[in-house]
N, C-alpha and C positions, 0 to 999 in steps of 0.2 A: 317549230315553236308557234304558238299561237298567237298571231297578230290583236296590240294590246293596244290603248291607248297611252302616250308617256309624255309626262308635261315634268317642266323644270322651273321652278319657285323660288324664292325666298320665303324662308317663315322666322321669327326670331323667337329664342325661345319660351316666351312667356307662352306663344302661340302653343308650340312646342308641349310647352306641361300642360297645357290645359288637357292637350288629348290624354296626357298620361296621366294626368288628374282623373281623365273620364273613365279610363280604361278602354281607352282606343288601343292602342299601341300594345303589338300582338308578339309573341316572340316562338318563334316554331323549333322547337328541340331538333327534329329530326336532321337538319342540317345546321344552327346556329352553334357557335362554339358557347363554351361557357364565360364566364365575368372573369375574366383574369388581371385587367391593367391593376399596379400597384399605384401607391397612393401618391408617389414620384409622378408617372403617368399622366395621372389626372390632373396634379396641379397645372404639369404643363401647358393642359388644354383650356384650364379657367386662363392663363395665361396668356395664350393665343388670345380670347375673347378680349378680354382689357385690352390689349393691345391692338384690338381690332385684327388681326393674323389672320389668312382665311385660314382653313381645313378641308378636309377630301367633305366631298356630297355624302348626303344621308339617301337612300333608297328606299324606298316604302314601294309596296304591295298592294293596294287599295285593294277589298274585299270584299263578302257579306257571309258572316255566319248567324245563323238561326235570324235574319231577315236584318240581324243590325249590321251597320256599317262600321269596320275594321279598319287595322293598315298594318300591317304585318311587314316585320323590317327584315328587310332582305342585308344590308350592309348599313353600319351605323351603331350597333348595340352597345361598343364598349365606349364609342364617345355619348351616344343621347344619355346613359346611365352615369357616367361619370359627371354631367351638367346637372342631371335630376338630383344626386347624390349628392351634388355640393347645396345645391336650390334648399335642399331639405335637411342641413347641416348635418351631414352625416361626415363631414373632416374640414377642415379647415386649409384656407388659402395666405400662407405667412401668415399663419397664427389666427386670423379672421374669419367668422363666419360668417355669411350672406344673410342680409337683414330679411327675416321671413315678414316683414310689411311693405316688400316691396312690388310684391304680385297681390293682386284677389287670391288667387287662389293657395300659394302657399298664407295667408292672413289667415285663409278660412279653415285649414288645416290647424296652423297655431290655436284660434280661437274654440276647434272641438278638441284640444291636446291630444292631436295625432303626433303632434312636432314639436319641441320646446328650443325657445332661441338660447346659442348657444354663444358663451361671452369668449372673448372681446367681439361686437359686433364692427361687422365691415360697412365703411359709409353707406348713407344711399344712393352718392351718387355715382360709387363703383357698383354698387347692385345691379343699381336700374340700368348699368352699361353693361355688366354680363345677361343683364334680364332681357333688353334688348337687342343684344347679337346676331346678328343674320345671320342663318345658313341655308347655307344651298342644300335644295331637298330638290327629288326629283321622283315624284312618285308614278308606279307604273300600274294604271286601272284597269279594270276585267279580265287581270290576269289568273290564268290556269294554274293548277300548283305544279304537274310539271313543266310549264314555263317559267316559274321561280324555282324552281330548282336548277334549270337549265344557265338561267341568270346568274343563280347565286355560283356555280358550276366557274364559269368562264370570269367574272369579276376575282374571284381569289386564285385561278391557274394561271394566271398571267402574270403572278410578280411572286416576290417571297415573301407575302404577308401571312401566308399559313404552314402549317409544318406539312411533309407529305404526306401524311398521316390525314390532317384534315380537308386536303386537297382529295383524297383519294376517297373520304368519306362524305363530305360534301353535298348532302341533296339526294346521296344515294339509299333504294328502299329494297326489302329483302330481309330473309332470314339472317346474315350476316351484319348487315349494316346493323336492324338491328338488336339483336344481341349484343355485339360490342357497343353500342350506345349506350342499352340499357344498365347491363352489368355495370360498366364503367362507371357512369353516372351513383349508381349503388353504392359501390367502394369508394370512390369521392365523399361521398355524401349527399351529393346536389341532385339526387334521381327522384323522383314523381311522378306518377300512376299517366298525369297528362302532358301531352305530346306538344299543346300549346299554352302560352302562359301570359299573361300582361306583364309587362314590363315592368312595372310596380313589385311585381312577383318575385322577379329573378334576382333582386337584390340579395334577399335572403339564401341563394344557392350561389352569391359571387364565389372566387374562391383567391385569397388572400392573404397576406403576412399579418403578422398581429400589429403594423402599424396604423389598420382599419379597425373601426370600431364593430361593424357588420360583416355578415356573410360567413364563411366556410375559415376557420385556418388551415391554411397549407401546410404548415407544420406537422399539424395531429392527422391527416389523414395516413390510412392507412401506410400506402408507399413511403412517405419519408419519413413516418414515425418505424419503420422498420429497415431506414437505409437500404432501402429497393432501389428506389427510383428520386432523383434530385425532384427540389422543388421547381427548376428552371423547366425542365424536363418537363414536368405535369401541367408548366402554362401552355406549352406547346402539343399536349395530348401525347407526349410518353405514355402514359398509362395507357390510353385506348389503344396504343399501339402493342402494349406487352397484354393489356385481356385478348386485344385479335390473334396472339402467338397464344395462347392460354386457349382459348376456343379451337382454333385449329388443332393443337396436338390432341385436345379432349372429342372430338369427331373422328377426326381421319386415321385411318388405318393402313398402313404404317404411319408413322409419325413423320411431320413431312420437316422437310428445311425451313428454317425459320429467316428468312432476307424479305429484302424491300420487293424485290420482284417475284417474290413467289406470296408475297402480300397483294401485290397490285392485281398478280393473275386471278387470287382468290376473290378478287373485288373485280371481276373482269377485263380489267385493263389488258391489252395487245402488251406482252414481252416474252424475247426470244428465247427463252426456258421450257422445260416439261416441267409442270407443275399440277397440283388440283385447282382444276379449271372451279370457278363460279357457281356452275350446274352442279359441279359434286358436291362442292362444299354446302350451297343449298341442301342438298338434296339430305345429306347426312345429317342437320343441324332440322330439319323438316321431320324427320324420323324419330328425336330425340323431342323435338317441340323445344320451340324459343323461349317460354315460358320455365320450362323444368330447364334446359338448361342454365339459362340463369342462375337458375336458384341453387341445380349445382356448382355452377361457380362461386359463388357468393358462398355457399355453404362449407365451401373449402377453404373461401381466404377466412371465416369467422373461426373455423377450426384452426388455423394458425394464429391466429390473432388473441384467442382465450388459451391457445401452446402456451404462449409469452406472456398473458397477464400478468403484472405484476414484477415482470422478470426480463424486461428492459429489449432491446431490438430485436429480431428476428438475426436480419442481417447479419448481426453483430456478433449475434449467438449460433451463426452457424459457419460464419467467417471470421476467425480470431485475427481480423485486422485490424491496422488503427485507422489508415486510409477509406473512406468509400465514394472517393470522388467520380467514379463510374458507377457504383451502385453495385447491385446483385443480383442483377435480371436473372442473367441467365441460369446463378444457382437457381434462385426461384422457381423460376420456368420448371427447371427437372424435377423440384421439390413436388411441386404441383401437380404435372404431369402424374409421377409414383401415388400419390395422394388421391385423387379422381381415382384410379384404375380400383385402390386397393378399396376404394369405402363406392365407386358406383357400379363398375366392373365385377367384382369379386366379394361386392357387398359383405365388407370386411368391416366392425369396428371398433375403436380405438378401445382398450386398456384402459387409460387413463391418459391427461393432458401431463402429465408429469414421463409418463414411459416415451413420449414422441419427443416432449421437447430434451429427453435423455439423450437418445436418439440423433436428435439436429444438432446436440452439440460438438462445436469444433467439427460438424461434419464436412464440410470443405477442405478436410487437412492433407497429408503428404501424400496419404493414399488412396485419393479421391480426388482429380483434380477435375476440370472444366476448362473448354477450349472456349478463349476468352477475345482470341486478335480475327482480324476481318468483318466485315459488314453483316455475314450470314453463318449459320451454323447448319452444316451438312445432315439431312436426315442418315446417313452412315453412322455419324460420329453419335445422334442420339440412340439409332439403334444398340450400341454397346452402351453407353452410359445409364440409360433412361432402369432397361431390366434390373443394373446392380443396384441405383439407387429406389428402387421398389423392393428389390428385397432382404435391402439395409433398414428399412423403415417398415419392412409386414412384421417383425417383431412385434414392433409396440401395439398392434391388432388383432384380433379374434373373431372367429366365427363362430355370430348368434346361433343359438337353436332355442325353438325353432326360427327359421328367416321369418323376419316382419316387412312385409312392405312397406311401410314408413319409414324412410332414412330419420333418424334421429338426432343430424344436425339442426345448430342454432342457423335459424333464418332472420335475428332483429335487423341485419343492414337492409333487408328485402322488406319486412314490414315497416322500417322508419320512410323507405322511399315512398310504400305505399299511403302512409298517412302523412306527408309532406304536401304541403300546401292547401288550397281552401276545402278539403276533401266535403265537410260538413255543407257545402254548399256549392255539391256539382252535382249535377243530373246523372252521372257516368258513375258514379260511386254510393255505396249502399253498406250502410254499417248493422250488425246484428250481432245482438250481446249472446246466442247460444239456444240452445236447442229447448230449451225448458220454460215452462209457466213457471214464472217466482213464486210459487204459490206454496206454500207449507202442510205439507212438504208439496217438494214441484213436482211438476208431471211432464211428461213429452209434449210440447206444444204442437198439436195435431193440424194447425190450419198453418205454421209454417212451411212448409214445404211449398204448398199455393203461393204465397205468399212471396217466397224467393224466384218461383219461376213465371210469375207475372212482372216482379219487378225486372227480370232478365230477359222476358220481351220485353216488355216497354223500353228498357237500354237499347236493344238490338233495330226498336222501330225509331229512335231516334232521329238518326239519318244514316243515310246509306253506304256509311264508311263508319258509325258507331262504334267504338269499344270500349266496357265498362268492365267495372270489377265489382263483386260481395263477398265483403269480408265479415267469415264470423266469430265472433271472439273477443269483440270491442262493444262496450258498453254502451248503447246510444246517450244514455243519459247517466249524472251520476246518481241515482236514484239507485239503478240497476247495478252500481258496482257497488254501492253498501250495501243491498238486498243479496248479490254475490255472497260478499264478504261474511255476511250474516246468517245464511243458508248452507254455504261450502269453505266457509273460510279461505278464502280466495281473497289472496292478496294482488291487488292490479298493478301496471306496469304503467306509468304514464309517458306517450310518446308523444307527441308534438301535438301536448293540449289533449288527449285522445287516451282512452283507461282500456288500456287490451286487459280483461279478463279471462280469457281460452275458455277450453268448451271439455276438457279430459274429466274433472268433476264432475259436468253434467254425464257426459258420456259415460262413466262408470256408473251412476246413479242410475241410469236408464237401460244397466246391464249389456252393456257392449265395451270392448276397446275400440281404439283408432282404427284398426284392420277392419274388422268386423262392422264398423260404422261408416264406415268408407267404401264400401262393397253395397253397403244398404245403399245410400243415396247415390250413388253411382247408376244402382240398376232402377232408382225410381225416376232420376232423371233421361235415361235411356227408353221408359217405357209413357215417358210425359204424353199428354195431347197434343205435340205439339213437331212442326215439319221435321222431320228425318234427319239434313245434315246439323240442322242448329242442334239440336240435342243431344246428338251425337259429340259436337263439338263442344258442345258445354258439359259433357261427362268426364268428357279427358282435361278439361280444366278445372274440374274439381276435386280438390288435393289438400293433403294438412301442412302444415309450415309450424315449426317450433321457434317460439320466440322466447328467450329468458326462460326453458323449460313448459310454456303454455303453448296447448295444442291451439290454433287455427287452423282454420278452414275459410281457399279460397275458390273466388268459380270467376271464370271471365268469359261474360258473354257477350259476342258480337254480331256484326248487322253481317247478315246474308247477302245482303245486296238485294231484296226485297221487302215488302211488308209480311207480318207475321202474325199468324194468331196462337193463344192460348184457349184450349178446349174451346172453339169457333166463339172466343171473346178476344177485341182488339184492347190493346194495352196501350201506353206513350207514356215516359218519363216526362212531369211537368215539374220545372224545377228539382225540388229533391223527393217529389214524390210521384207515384205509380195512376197515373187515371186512365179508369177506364172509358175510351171513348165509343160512339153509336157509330153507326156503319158511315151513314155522311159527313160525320165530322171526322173519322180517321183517312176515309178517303180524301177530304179538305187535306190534311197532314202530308198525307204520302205524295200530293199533288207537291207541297213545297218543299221535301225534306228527301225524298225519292227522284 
């Protein structure tokens, strides 16, 4: 580990908000769990504060990205957010909300109505007692990120504060770690394009009972709105536990055992089993690309999910119990399993949502059962199961002709993650309404092309771990979705503030389908002006996604680990826009950002 500097404080919280006022206060997905304390939880910690009670240390990360100064919290997330939360009367304390004139800075919130105070107000002079709270903070400076990961490692494997699920994922990076981050975070809900987020942020991806007025209900996601997986379960990452059993069967060949130790093996961990080591499972998940498979996962839970619209549990409806106090993993799990093979394997598809969910019903019955006791489930016992329950369900499937390369599942859980959070105002994300001049009638817009693969350098010259996404299909403005609307009768989809309009209208207007339009720009970005492997990689990441029936188009372009030019012009994302810089001021750039 990298020898850091590491001091130990007091700050109390007014200090506290201010940074989270500022958007100091940084929170890193790749190893942070998500927002789960209930609102029981939290009172208890205003609690503690009145009473003066200590609590465990807060750990910060002191930083610098893009030349500003940071702190990235390594341990502390569910108590700092649960003080900021009350600070900003997002729930009440025995019925009382915290007087918002008791800080500057929540005052100055109330007086732009970011905040409204909320009655019965709590004295001031309990306020100014929780406003003033010492806590022990102990931030650790010019640390490495693998020495916060290494931190963040060893602080939660020493006691039972994480499940082993998140102990085992923890800090760790890789085609494994993450795909199961990513997807998961997808079917939650709480998933977004960026890997880090202000604190301020994460509020709105908490995930909670309806006794919160914010964030995520645990209820309606997916797993327990179809009694899969308990709501207790998912505070503790059940779920990322059951997409890693979901990823593995959908790579490995045979289909492996599904336990704790043939999970760890797959996350590297030393146990005394034969199992698919790390390196395969890499290597196989590398093959298919992290990217796509996500997207077939997701694409498979949305296809269960619109099974059932309207027509009440999965679970329920494929297991005529009353009980589902263990849930229905592991029917799922097979469900799944058969499902992937039959629509990405054998590129099969569905009949109709009505023939599948014919199909799942009662299908757990007498003569179908599922080995349900012990910790693990034998790759043996799937080898028999797995086959019959694939071709109990290839009924309700057919084979296209001709085959289209476009899988024709719904991808909206994949586009809401994508347009989740400040997308309108991140350097790394780039929105574009479609391929055509609005013009009457439209024409092919001949200078975009340039136009997307300068702004994909410029993402890529960011800095030297860079990764952006352009998405096309969303309206920048709404200007553009009523000139849609008006042109192609193109009715928009609105997603978090954001008018996806899809691009299959223009694309037909321009005499192509998706196959054929997809092969187009595939081979103009392979023959770009621009270095070999980026191009390269930015072809295979250009792909359509169907959302609500509209075709998208995404492309994720990332940093080399060098600087970059297009046709020998240098590019840099400033802000949310594309400038082109002269040879000594990109080389200024690459000096601090390289």
């Amino acid at each position: 580990m990298q020898s850091s500097e590491l001091s130990v404080q007091g700050q109390n919280l007014i200090q506290l908000y201010n940074q989270y006022y500022r958007d100091k206060l940084i929170v890193d997905r790749r190893y942070q769990r998500k927002l789960v304390w209930t609102r029981d939880e939290k009172e208890k910690l205003i609690d503690s504060a009145i009473n003066k009670l200590p609590i465990p240390l807060i750990l910060l990360a002191q930083r610098k990205r893009a030349g500003v100064e940071i702190f990235e919290l390594i341990d502390g997330l569910q108590r700092l957010e649960a003080f900021f939360s009350f600070m900003e009367n997002k729930y009440s304390y025995r019925g009382e909300y915290f007087d918002l004139a008791t800080t500057g800075d929540t005052l100055a919130k109330l007086h732009a109505g970011e905040l409204t105070q909320q009655q019965p107000v709590m004295s001031r002079e309990t306020s100014l007692a929780i406003a003033n709270y010492q806590i022990p903070l102990s931030i650790y400076r010019d640390a490495a990120t693998s020495s916060i990961d290494e931190v963040f490692r060893r602080i939660n494997s020493g006691g039972r504060r994480l499940s082993l699920h998140e102990i085992r994922q923890a800090g760790v990076t890789g085609p494994l770690a993450d795909v199961v981050r990513r997807t998961s975070a997808t079917i939650r809900g709480d998933g977004t394009f960026a890997e880090a987020l202000t604190l301020s942020e994460m509020e709105k991806l908490s995930i909670s009972r309806r006794d919160l007025t914010y964030g995520l209900d645990l209820d309606r996601i997916f797993w327990t709105r179809h009694d899969i997986i308990g709501a207790e379960d998912i505070r503790s990452s059940g779920d990322e536990e059951m997409v890693l059993d979901l990823v593995l069967d959908a790579v490995l060949d045979p289909w492996p055992t599904s336990g704790w130790q043939n999970r760890d093996v797959a996350y590297g961990l030393p146990r005394k089993i034969t199992s698919a080591t790390s390196e395969q499972v890499s290597t196989a998940i590398t093959t298919i690309g992290v990217e796509n498979l996500q997207q077939r996962i997701v694409a498979v839970i949305e296809l269960l999910d619109e099974v059932m619209l309207d027509h009440g549990s999965l679970g329920r409806h494929m297991v005529h119990l009353e009980s589902y106090e263990r849930g229905t993993q592991r029917q799922f799990q097979a469900v799944f399993a058969a499902l992937y093979e039959l629509v990405f394997i054998d590129a099969l598809q569905p009949r109709s949502m009505d023939a599948i969910r014919g199909v799942l019903d009662n299908f757990w019955g007498r003569d179908l059962s599922i080995p349900t006791g012990g910790s693990a489930w034998g790759k043996d016992k799937k080898a028999t199961l797995y086959p019959e329950v694939k071709r109990r369900l290839r009924r309700a499937f057919f084979k296209p002709e001709p085959k289209s390369a476009a899988v024709q599942l719904n991808s909206r859980l994949l586009i809401e993650s994508y347009l989740a959070g400040p997308v309108n105002e991140d350097p790394l994300v780039e929105l574009k309404q479609g391929f055509c001049v609005l013009s009457d009638p439209p024409v092919e817009d001949v200078d975009l092309f340039d136009e997307v693969m300068q702004t994909a350098v410029g993402m890529a010259n960011w800095s030297r771990d860079a990764s952006g996404f352009i998405l096309i299909g969303v309206a920048d403005k709404p200007s553009a979705a009523d000139r849609l609307r008006e042109l192609f009768n193109v009715s928009p989809i609105e997603i978090h503030g954001q008018q996806v309009v899809g691009t299959s209208e223009q694309i037909t207007h321009l005499g192509y389908d998706v196959d054929s339009w997809w092969r187009k720009w595939q081979s103009k970005i392979r023959s770009a002006p621009v270095d070999s492997d980026f191009r390269n990689d930015l072809a295979h990441s250009f792909s359509p996604l169907i959302c609500d029936g509209k075709v998208l188009w995404i492309m994720k372009p990332r940093s080399t680990g060098k600087p970059l030019s297009y046709n020998q012009r240098f590019f840099v994302r400033m802000g949310t826009s594309t400038h082109e810089m002269a040879t000594d001021e990109f080389l200024a750039h690459v000096a601090l950002n390289f």
